[in-house]
Structures are given as structure tokens and as C-alpha cells.
N, C-alpha and C positions, 0 to 999 in steps of 0.2 A: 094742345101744346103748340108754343109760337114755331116759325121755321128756325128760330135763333135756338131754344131749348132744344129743340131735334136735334139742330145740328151737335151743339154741345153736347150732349148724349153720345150722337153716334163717331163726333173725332176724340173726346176724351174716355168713354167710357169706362173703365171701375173708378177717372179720376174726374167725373163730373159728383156733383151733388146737388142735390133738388133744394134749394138754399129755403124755400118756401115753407117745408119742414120744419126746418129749424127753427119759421118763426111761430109757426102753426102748433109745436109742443113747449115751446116758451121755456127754455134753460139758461136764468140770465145771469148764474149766481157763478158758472165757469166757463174759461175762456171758450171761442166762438171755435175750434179746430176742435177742440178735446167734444165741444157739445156734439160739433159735423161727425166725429168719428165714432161717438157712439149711436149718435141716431142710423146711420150707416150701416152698423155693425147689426142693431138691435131690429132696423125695417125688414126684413126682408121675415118674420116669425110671426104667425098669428098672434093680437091682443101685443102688439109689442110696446104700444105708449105706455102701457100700464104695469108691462114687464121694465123697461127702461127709468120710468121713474122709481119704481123699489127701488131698481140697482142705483140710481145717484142717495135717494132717502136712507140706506143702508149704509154707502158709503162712502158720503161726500160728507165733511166737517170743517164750516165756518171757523175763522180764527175765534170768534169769541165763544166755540165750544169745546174750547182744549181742555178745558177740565175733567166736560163729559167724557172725551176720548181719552182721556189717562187713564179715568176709573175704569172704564169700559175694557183697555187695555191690561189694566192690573187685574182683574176681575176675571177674565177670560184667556190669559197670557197671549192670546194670538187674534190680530185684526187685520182686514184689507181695508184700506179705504183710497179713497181718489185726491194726488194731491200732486204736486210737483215734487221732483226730488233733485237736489243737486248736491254734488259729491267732489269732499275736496280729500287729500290726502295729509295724513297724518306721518309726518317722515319720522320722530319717534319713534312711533310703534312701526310704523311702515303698514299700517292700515287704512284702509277707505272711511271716511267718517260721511254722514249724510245730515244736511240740512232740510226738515220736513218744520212750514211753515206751519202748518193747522195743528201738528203735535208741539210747537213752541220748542221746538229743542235743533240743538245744530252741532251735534256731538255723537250723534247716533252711529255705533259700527252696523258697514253696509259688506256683505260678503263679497269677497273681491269679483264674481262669475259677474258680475251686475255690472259693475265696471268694467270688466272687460270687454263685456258684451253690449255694453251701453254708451261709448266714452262723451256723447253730449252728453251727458249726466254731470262730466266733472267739466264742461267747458259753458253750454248755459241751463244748464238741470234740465229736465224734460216730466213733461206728467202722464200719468199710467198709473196701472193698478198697484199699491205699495203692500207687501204683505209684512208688518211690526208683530216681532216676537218680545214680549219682557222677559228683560234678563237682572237676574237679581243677586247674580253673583258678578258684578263687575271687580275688574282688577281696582289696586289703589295703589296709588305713586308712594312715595318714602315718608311720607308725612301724614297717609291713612286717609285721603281725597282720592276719590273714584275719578280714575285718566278720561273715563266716556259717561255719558248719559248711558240707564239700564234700559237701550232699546236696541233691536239688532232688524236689519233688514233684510230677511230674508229671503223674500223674490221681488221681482218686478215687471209688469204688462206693458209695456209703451201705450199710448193714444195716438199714435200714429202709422200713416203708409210704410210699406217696407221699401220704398221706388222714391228717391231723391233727386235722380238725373233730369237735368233742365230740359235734356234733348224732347220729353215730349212737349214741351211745352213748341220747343222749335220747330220740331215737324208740324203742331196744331197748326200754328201762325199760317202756312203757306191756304189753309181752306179756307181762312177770315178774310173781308176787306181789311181796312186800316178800321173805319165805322165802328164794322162788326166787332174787331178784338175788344174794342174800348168796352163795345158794350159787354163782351164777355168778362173785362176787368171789372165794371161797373157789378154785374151781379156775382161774383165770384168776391167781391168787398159785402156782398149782402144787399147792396141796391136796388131800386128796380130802373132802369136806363130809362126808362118810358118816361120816366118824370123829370129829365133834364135835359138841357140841351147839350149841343156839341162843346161849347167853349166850356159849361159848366162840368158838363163829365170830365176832361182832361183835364181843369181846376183841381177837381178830386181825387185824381191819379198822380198828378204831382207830387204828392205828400206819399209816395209808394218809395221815390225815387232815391231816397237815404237808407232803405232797404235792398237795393240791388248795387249799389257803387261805393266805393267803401270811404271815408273821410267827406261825404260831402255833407256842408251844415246849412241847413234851410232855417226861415221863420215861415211864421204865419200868424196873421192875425186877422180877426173877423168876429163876427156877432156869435152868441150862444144859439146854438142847439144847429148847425152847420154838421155839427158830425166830426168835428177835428180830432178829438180823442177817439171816439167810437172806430177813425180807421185804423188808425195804427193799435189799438188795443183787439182787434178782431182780425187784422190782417198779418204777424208776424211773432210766432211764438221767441223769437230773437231780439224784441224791444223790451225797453224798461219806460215804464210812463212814471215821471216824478210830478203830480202836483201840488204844486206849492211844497211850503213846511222849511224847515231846516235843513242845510248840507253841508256836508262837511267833506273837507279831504279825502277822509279814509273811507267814504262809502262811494265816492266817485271816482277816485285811482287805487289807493291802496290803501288799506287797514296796516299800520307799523306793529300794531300790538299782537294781532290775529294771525298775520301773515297772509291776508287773504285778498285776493284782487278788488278792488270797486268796481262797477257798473262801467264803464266808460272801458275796462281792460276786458271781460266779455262777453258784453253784450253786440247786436249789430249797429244798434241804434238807441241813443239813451233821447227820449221827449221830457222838454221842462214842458210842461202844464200850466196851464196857471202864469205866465211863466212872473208877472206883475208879484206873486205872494213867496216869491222862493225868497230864501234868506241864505245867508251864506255866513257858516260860524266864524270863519274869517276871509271879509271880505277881498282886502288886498291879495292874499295868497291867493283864492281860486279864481277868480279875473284873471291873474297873471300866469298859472296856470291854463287856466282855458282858452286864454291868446296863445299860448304857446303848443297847445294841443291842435289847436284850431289849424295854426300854421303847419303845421310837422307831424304828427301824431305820432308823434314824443312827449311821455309826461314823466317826469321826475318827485320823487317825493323820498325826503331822507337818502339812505344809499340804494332807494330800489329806483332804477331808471326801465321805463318798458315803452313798447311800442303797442298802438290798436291800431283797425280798420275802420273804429266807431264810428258814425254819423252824428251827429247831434242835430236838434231840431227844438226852438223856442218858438212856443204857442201861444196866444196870450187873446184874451177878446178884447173887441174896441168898440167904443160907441160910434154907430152906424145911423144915417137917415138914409131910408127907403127911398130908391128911384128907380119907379118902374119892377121888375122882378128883382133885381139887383138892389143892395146896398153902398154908400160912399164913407168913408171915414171920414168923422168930423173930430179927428183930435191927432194931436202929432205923436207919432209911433214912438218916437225916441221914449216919451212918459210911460209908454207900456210897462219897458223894461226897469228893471231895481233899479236905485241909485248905483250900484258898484259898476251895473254893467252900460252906463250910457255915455261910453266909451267910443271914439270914433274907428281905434285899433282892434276893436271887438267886431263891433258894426262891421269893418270892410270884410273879416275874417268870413263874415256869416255870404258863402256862394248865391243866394238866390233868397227872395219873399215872394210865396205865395199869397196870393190877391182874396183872402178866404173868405173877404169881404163881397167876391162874385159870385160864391157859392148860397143858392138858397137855402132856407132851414129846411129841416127834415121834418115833413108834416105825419099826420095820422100813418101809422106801423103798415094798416094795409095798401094804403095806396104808394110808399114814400119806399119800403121794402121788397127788396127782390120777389119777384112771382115764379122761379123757376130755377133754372140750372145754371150752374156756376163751376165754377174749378174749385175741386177739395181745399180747405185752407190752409190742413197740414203739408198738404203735397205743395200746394201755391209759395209758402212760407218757405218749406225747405228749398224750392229752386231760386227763389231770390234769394237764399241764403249762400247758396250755388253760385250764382253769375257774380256774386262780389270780389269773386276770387282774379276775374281780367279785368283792367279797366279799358275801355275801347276809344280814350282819351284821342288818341296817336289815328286810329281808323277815323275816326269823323275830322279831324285837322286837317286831315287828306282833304275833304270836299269843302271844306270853310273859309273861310278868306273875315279876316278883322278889320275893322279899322283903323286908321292912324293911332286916332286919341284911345286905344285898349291900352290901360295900365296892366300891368303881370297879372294881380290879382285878378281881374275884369276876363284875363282868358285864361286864369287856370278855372276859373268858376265856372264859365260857359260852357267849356271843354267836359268838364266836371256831367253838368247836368247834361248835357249833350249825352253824354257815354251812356247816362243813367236813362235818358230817354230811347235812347236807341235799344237800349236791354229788354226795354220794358216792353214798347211796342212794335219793333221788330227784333224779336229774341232769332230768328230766323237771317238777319242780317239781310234783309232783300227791302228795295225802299227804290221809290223813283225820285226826281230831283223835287219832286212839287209835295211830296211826304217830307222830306228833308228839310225844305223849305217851312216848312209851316212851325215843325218841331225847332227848328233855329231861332224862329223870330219868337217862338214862347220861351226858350230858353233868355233869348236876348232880351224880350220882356221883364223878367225874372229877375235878372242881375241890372237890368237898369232902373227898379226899383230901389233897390240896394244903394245904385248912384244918385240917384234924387232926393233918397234920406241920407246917405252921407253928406251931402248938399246944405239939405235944411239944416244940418246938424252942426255943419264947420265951413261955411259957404267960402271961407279964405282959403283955406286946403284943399275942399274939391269943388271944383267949377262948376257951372250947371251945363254940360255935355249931353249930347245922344251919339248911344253908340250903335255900331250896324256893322252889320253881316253881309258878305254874299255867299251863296251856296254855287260853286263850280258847273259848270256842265256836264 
């Protein structure tokens, strides 16, 4: 074992995980926390690979085997299986209803003890062991239609730590270099650090940063197989990955008919994918919506007006020629995005472009994948979900200095990813001016891409400028 896995081991301990596991039993069908926690749970028993796959073979069920699981369900009136539940309230009845994706239903009564005891259930669902009773004597409204789906939820297991508090993550910090945490970020994403360098690891940690700060919106664009979905899908049970397809209003802010929140009310962070094949049912509205989210994170729709902390983050590949280990873009960014959205009032809105065109692909699973120890994903996930609650905008301004030519937006962005970089790799708050330093000019990197394409885009309106930092003494 390296000195780096020790270490990890012996400062994180019950909240390290041997990530190598994970790739070593191959569970690619659910998400990467729910796989950490039960491989976790199931390692420590003799023959346990072959005890742990029964238990997902028993009761893990793909959406396209909701039929089997009804029968299964009708047949035996009682089933556990492995799925997400998320729990809205029925003010009617004044009961708990539950949405279980792999049973196709979103109507299901959930016993109130579950939500009490659970309440991310009703804020972004959470997955564990669901135990479905059929119920066949459901009530019926005045018109002889049954008020719920004939399913009742009667218990529920989390797949997660009981330990949410950031604080260990901030005591960890104080054992790491700066080096060192990266790479403990790097394999606690699943990675192996060995196979990147420095400028490229912190590439790949950037895309964490809409995860721990609340309202900030990134892009990123770069070549296939980089890894752009795989982190945010493996790194934060509080995202939503939209790629491509149709969107609408009501699956992004509010459903009028349902009454039920979209994606953008609570989630941490919603990812467009793909982001070139999204379609938008109506285009004008959600551009002008999304500018105005973007700014404020206020969104209005009909008489429901609500506020989020959401991040957004638009991802999209680009055609690339190889130079050296690195890739360059040979096509202008503005084509990436749809027609609705190549927008210069959109564009400024977006804090920072990640360069994902600096990140190598991700080669063969054993050399490319973490070999070792890592931080739990669900522990990992819930303290950034944690630190989004301060922004530390106001603490790093203290040490920054602008330039003349910052417009408003140029330093609430900066400001923005500052905070979110300071969270991330010093959760500990302790930094000398030349860590500070480094983290500013990536930041300033970041948003002066931003400026360069607002540039190519509307060369009348924004000028071709460099902006710059100094970090205080």
C-alpha cells in the first residue's frame, strides 16, 4: 500500500474506501455511493462478492423490468428492492406519497415514520432498501378513481453514512499538502492521480466546484471519453444529469398541473449533457427564464414565484486536434450550444469555462482507475452538500485586489469560483499567499475564457481585455 492510501486509511478511517473494490466487483448498473456502501457494508464477511451480488440480483430492478416487478409484487404482496425514493406530500389526504422509478409509479402511500425519519426523501429522494406492500383495497374519490397507486411503503434502509458534518473533512486537510488533498480528491472521484499531472488533476476538480457553492454556472467543453459525465454522475447523489432530449418548464422549475417542484428547485446542481441535442419545448420562455435564474436564482412560472441555490453546468464535446498530451479546439464554442441559447446575456451569465479540452481521455479501467483509498462518496457528497450552505465570497475579497477593466459580472464570478475553490481545497480555511495565488489565477483563467468568447461572439460590446488579479500580502 502507497504512503498516500496509509495515510488515507489512518486520517479518514470508517470514512475512507478502497475505491479499487469497487472496480475490482464491477457494479455499473447503480450509482457509484449506493455501489461504495454496499461493497463496504458486505467486505468485511466471508465469500462476500458472491453474497453482495445475490443481494443487488435479488433486488435491484432496471426500469425496463417494471412489469416483472409488479407481477412479482401482485404475486407475493410484499418486496424489498434497491431503488431511490423520493417523497412528496399530498395535502388532500395530508399523506406522504412516494415516487419509485423502477416500480413506474409516483403515487405510492409512504408511512409517515419514513419521512419523518428521513426528510431528504422529500427534498432530493435518497436510495436504500425500499420494502412495497400491495394494497388492493385503495380508497376512491367521488367519482369511483382510486386517490393513490395500490402500493404502500412500508419500511426503508438508507445507503448511506449516518456522519454528514464537513468538519472531518476540515480536520483531514490540516495532515495533506495542498499536492496531497488533490490527489486524495482525485481518487475519492474514482481516479488513479498517478496518471495525471498537476494542472490536469485540478482541470478535473473544477467541475466539483458547482457542488459545494451554491448559484455558480460553469461550462465545459472537450473531446469524448474525458470523463465529464462520469464525475458529476459518480461524485454527488444531489445532481441531476439531463442529456440531450426535450425540456420543458415544468420538469425544470415547476410542474402547474402536479404541483411539484422541477429539477432546478431541488436539486444541488442540474448538468445539461450533451448540452448541443437539448431541445427546449419552448424556446423563448426558458432562455429568458434561464437568464433570469442565472442572474438572481429567482424563477417564476404562472403564480408560483421560488427561489434555488442550484448550480447549472453546460457540457457539450468539441472537435479537438491533439498537441502533445493535450488537445486544442478547432471549432468556435458559441456552435456547441442550441440556437435559443447563443445568446451573449446567457453566455456572460455562465461564471467560468472549464478547459476540458486539457483533460486527457480516460484510458484502459486498470491503469486510468483509482488503485486504492479514497473518501466515501456518500460521506464525500453529503459535506459538499454541507458547505453550500456559507459562501466565503466576502472572506477571499479580503485577500484579492481586481482590476480596473472587472465589469460586475467578471467579479461576482471570480468571487463565486474563488469561494467554491477555497471549500474545496482548503475546507480547513488555512492557505499561504502562494496557494492563494495559484487558485486566483485559475479562477481568473476561468472567467477570462468566458471574456474571450463573449469577444468572438459580440466583438462591439465586449472588447478583447485581460483581466488580472493580485493576491495581498
Amino acid at each position: 500500500m502507497s504512503d498516500l492510501f496509509a495515510k488515507i486509511r489512518r486520517v479518514f478511517g470508517d470514512y475512507a474506501v478502497d475505491k479499487k473494490l469497487i472496480l475490482d466487483i464491477d457494479i455499473p448498473k447503480i450509482p457509484r455511493f449506493v455501489a461504495e456502501y454496499l461493497v463496504t457494508e458486505f467486505s468485511t464477511g466471508e465469500d462476500w462478492e458472491r453474497k453482495l451480488r445475490e443481494f443487488i440480483v435479488t433486488h435491484y430492478y432496471e426500469v425496463g423490468e417494471k412489469e416483472k416487478l409488479r407481477h412479482r409484487l401482485i404475486q407475493e404482496g410484499k418486496v424489498e428492492i434497491m431503488d431511490e425514493l423520493r417523497v412528496w406530500v399530498d395535502l388532500n389526504s395530508g399523506e406522504h406519497r412516494g415516487v419509485i422509478p423502477s416500480l413506474g409509479v409516483s403515487n405510492a402511500l409512504v408511512v409517515d415514520e419514513i419521512a419523518d425519519k428521513y426528510q431528504a426523501t422529500m427534498q432530493t429522494g435518497m436510495w436504500g432498501l425500499i420494502t412495497l406492500q400491495y394494497d388492493q383495497n385503495v380508497p376512491t374519490d367521488s367519482r369511483g378513481r382510486p386517490i393513490r397507486d395500490p402500493v404502500i411503503v412500508t419500511n426503508f434502509e438508507p445507503f448511506q453514512v449516518p456522519d454528514t458534518d464537513p468538519k472531518i473533512l476540515q480536520e483531514a486537510r490540516s495532515y495533506f499538502t495542498l499536492e496531497e488533498w488533490i490527489d486524495v480528491l482525485i481518487n475519492t472521484l474514482g481516479l488513479n492521480h498517478e496518471k495525471y499531472r498537476f494542472k490536469e488533476k485540478v482541470t478535473i476538480l473544477l467541475r466539483l466546484l458547482p457542488l459545494v457553492e451554491e448559484n455558480l454556472n460553469l461550462a465545459e467543453f472537450g473531446p469524448r471519453a474525458t470523463g465529464k459525465t462520469y464525475t458529476f454522475r459518480n461524485s454527488s447523489m444531489y445532481v441531476r444529469i439531463i442529456a440531450g432530449g426535450n425540456i420543458s418548464p415544468a420538469s425544470l422549475f415547476y410542474n402547474l398541473r402536479t404541483g411539484m417542484p422541477g429539477e432546478i428547485a431541488v436539486k444541488d446542481c442540474v448538468v445539461f449533457d450533451e448540452i448541443s441535442k437539448v431541445r427546449f419545448q419552448n424556446p423563448d420562455e426558458m432562455v429568458a427564464k434561464l437568464k433570469d435564474f442565472m442572474e438572481s436564482g429567482h424563477f417564476e412560472r404562472g403564480a408560483r414565484k421560488g427561489v434555488s441555490g442550484c448550480s447549472l453546468v453546460f457540457m457539450g464535446n468539441v472537435e479537438v486536434e491533439k498537441k502533445e498530451r493535450a488537445y486544442i479546439p478547432v471549432e468556435d464554442l458559441t456552435y456547441i450550444l442550441p440556437q435559443p441559447m447563443r445568446d451573449s446575456a446567457l453566455i456572460d451569465r455562465i461564471h467560468g469555462l472549464i478547459p476540458g479540452w486539457e483533460i486527457p481521455k480516460i484510458g484502459r479501467s486498470r491503469a486510468y482507475l483509482s488503485q486504492g483509498y479514497g473518501i466515501a462518496s456518500d460521506y464525500f457528497s453529503e459535506a459538499m452538500h454541507s458547505m453550500r450552505k456559507m459562501s466565503l465570497a466576502r472572506e477571499v475579497s479580503k485577500h484579492v485586489e481586481f482590476s480596473e477593466n472587472f465589469m460586475i459580472r467578471d467579479e461576482k464570478a471570480i468571487k463565486k469560483i474563488l469561494s467554491a475553490m477555497v471549500k474545496l481545497f482548503f475546507p480547513d480555511l488555512a492557505w499561504d499567499k502562494k496557494e492563494l495565488e495559484l487558485i486566483a489565477n485559475i479562477a481568473l483563467e476561468m472567467r477570462q475564457k468566458i471574456r474571450d468568447w463573449l469577444h468572438r461572439f459580440a466583438p462591439g460590446e465586449f472588447p478583447k481585455e485581460r483581466l488580472s488579479v493580485r493576491v495581498r500580502g
